[in-house]
C-alpha positions as CSV (number, residue, x, y, z in Angstrom):
1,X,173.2,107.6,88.2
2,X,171.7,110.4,85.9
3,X,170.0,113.4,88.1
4,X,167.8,115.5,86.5
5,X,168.4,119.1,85.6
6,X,166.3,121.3,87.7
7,X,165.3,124.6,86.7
8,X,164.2,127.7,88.2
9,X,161.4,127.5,86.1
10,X,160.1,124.1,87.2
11,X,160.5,125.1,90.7
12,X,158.6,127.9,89.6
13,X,156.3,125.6,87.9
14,X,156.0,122.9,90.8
15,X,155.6,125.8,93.4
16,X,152.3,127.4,91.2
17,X,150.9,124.1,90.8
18,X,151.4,123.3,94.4
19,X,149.4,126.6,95.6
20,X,146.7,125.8,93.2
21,X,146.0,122.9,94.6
22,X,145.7,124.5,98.5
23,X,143.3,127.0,96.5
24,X,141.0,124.3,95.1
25,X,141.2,122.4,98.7
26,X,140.5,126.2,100.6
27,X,137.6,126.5,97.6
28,X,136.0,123.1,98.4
29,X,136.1,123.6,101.9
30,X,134.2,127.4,101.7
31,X,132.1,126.1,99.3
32,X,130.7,123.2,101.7
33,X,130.8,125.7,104.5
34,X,128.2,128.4,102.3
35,X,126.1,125.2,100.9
36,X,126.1,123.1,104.5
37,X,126.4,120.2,102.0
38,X,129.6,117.5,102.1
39,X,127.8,116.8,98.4
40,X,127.6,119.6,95.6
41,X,127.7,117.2,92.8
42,X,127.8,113.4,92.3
43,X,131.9,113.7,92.0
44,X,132.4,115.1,95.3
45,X,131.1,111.1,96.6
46,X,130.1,109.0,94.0
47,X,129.3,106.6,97.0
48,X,127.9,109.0,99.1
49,X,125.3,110.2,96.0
50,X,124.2,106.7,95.9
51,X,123.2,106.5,99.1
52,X,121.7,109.7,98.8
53,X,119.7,108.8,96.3
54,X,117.8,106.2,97.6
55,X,117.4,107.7,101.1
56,X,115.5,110.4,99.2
57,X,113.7,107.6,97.3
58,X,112.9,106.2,100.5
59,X,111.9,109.5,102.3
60,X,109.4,110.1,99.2
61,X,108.0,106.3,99.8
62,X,107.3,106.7,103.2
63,X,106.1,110.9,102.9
64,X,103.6,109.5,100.9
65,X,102.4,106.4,102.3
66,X,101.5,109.0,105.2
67,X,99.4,110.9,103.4
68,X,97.3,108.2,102.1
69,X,97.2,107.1,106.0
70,X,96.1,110.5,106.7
71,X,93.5,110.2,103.9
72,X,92.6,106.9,105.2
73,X,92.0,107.7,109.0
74,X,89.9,110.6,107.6
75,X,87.3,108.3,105.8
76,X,87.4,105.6,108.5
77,X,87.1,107.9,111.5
78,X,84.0,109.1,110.0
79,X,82.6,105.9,109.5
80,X,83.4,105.3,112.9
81,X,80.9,108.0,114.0
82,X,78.2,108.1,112.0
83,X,78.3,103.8,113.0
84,X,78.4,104.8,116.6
85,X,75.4,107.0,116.0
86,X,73.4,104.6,114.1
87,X,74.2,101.9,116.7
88,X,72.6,104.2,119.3
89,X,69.5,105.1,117.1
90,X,68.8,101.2,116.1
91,X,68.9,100.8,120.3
92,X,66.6,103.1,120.6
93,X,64.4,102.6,117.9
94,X,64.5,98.2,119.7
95,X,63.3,100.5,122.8
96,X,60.6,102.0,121.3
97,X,59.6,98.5,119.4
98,X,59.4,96.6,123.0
99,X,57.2,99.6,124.5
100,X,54.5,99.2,121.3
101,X,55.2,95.5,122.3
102,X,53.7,96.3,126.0
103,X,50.3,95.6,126.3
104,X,49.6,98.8,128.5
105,X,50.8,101.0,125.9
106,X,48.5,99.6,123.0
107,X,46.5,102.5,122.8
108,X,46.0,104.8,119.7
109,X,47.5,107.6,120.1
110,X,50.6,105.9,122.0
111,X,51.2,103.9,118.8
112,X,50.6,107.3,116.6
113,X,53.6,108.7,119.2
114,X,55.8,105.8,118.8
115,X,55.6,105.7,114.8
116,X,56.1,109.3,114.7
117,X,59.4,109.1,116.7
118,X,60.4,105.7,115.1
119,X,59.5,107.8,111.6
120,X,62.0,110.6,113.1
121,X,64.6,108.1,113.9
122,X,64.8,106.3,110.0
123,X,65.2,110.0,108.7
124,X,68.1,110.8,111.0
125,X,69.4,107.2,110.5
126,X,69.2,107.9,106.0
127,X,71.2,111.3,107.0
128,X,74.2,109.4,108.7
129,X,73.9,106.5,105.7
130,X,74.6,109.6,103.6
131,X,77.3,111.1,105.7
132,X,80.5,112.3,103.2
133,X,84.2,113.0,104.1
134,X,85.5,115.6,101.1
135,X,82.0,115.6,99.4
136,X,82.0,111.9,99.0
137,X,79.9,109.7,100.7
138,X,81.5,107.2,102.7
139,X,78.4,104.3,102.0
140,X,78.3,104.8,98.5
141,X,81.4,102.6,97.5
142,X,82.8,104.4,93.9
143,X,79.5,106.6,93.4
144,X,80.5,109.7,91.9
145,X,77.3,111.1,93.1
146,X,76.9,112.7,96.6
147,X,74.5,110.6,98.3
148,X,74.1,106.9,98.6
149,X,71.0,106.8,99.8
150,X,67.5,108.9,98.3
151,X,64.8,110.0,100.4
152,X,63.4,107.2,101.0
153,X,65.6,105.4,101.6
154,X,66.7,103.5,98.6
155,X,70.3,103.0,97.9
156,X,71.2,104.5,94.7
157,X,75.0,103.6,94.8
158,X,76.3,101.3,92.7
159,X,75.5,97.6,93.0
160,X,79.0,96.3,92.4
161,X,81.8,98.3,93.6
162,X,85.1,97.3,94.2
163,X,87.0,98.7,97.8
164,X,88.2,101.7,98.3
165,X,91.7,100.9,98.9
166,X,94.8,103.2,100.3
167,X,98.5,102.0,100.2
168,X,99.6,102.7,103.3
169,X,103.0,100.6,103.4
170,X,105.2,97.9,101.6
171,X,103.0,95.5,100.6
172,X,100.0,96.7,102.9
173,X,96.6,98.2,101.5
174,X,93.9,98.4,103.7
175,X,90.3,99.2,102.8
176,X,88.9,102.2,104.1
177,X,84.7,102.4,102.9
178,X,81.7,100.5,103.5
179,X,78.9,100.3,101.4
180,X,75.2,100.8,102.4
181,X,73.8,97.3,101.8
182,X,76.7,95.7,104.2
183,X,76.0,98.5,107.1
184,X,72.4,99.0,107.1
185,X,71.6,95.5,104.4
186,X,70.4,94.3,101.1
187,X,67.8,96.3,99.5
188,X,64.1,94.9,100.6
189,X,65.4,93.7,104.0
190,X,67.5,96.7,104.9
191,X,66.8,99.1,107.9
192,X,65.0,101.6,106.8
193,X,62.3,99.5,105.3
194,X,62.5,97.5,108.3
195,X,61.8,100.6,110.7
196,X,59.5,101.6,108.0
197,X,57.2,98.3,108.4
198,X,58.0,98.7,112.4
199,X,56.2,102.6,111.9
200,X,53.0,101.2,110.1
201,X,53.0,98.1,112.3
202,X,52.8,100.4,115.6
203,X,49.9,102.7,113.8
204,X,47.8,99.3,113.2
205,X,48.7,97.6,116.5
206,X,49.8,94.5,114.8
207,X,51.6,92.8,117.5
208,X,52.9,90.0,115.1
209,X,54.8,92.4,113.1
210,X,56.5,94.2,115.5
211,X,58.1,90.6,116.6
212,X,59.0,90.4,113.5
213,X,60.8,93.5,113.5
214,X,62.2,93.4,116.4
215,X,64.3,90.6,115.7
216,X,65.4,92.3,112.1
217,X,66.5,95.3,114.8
218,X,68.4,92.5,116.6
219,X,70.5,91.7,113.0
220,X,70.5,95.5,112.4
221,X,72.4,95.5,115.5
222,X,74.4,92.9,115.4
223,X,75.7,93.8,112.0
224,X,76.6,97.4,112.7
225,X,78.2,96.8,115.6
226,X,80.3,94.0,113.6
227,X,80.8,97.1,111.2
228,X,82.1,99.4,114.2
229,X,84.6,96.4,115.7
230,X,86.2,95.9,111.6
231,X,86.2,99.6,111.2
232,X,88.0,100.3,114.6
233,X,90.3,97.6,113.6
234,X,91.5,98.8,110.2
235,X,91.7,102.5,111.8
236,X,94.4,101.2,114.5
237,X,96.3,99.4,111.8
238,X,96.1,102.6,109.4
239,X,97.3,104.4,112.5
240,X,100.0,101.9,113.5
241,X,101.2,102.4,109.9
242,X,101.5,106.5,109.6
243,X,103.0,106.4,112.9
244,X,105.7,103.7,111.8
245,X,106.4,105.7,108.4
246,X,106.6,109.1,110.0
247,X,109.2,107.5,112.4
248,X,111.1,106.2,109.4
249,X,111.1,109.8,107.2
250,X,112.6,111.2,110.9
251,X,115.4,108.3,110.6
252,X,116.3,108.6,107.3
253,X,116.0,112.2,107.3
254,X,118.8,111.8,110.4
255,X,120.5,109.0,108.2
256,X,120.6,111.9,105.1
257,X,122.5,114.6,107.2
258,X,125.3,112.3,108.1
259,X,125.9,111.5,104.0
260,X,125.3,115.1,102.7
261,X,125.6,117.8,105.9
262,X,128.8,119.2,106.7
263,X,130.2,118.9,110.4
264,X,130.6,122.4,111.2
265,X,132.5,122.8,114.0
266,X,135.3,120.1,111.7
267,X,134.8,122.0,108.6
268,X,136.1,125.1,110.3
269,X,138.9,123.4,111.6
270,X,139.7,122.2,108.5
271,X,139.4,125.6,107.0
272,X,141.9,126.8,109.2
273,X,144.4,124.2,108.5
274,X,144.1,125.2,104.9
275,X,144.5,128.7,105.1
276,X,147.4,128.1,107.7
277,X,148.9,125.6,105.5
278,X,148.3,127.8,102.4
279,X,149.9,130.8,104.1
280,X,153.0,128.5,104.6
281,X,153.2,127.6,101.1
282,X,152.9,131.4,99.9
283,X,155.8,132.5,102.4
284,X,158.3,129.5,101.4
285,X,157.4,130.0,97.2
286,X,158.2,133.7,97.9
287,X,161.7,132.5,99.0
288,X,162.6,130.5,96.3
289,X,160.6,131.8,93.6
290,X,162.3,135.8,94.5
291,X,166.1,135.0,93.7
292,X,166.9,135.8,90.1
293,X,170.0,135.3,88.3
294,X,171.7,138.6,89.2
295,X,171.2,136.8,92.6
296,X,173.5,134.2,91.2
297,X,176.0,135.8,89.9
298,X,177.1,137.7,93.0
């Protein structure tokens, strides 16, 4: 059995490489400590950095899938209101229709007093068919004007015009506009030239006609409250949807800190160790490395 020859200069050697090594651990562990990170750079955990990686991927999915929620409750909740508000000025406007419709009431100037207020009610009703959220209006489909309807009442948006769409999950888009002719109808039978025949029909005293209308107020009805019931729908899903992927950025955000954040209280521990342990290492080189040949030969 050979045994090697040992030297006092691979002791010496062994010893230096040894405390360089306690050095780089003591400089990993301060380093984590000043960055609060486990993960400088993809070597520290190649694993670790994967997983990383497609958290943050993740995270970036979900951040923006709640802004286009946020986007998207903004344009339906203001659909919402300006449908609640036409709904209430079509019920009045029927009101107004059955008391022209009342025999006792079929005087002159109450017909002049009914058209005027029925006149007041399809200008307010063009203003909320022209309501806007960020400058665009909500009824105009892809219009890149400002208004969808002119002042009288003529829709000047596009005929065809695809949904307005926003992504708002994994696989799930939901539509966030209406257009003019499906709220207030196709042009020639829509709502404003309805209340406009309902006006001139109250003037003349034309009993016929305002049957007539009143049943197109009926469908006026009907169809915007459909409108509110689909656009109420849509805005609870959208809602459902930010809430679920603001939960999810919280998770994964949690999910993150365990892969890259340091444990604190453990790191410092760990610190401790080191610089105990490197102390050690420091006192026993000095007793082997100090004795020198004259130390030997006496």
């Amino acid at each position: 059995m050979t045994i090697g020859r040992i030297t006092q200069r691979s002791i010496a050697t062994t010893t230096l490489a040894g405390l360089q090594n306690n050095l780089t651990r003591l400089s990993g562990i301060q380093q984590q400590l000043s960055s609060g990170k486990l993960i400088s750079k993809p070597s520290d955990s190649p694993t670790g950095t994967v997983s990383a990686m497609q958290m943050r991927a993740e995270i970036r999915d979900n951040t923006q899938w709640s802004r286009n929620a946020d986007d998207g409750l903004g344009w339906l909740g203001t659909i919402d209101q300006s449908l609640t508000s036409s709904l209430s000025s079509v019920r009045r406007a029927r009101d107004l229709t059955l008391t022209g419709l009342n025999s006792g009431a079929a005087s002159a100037n109450s017909g002049e007093a009914l058209a005027a207020e029925i006149d007041q009610l399809r200008q307010g009703l063009i203003g909320l068919a022209n309501t806007r959220y960020l400058d665009r209006p909500v009824f105009g489909g892809t219009t890149g004007g400002v208004q969808a309807y002119d002042a009288s009442g003529t829709y000047v948006g596009p005929a065809a015009s695809p949904p307005i769409l926003r992504t708002v999950g994994a696989n799930a888009t939901v539509r966030v506009d209406q257009t003019g002719p499906e709220v207030f109808g196709p042009a020639g039978a829509d709502l404003f030239t309805v209340l406009d025949d309902i006006s001139t029909a109250l003037r003349a005293g034309d009993h016929a006609a305002l049957n007539t209308g009143l049943g197109d107020l009926d469908s006026a009805m009907k169809r915007i409250a459909g409108k509110v019931a689909e656009v109420g729908a849509a805005y609870n899903r959208v809602e459902q949807m930010r809430t679920a992927a603001d939960d999810r950025i919280l998770t994964l955000k949690a999910s993150l800190s365990d892969v890259e954040d340091v444990d604190l209280p453990a790191t410092l521990v760990e610190l401790s160790l080191a610089q105990v342990a490197q102390q050690a290492a420091l006192a026993a080189t000095e007793r082997v490395v100090t004795p020198s040949l004259v130390d030997f030969l006496r």
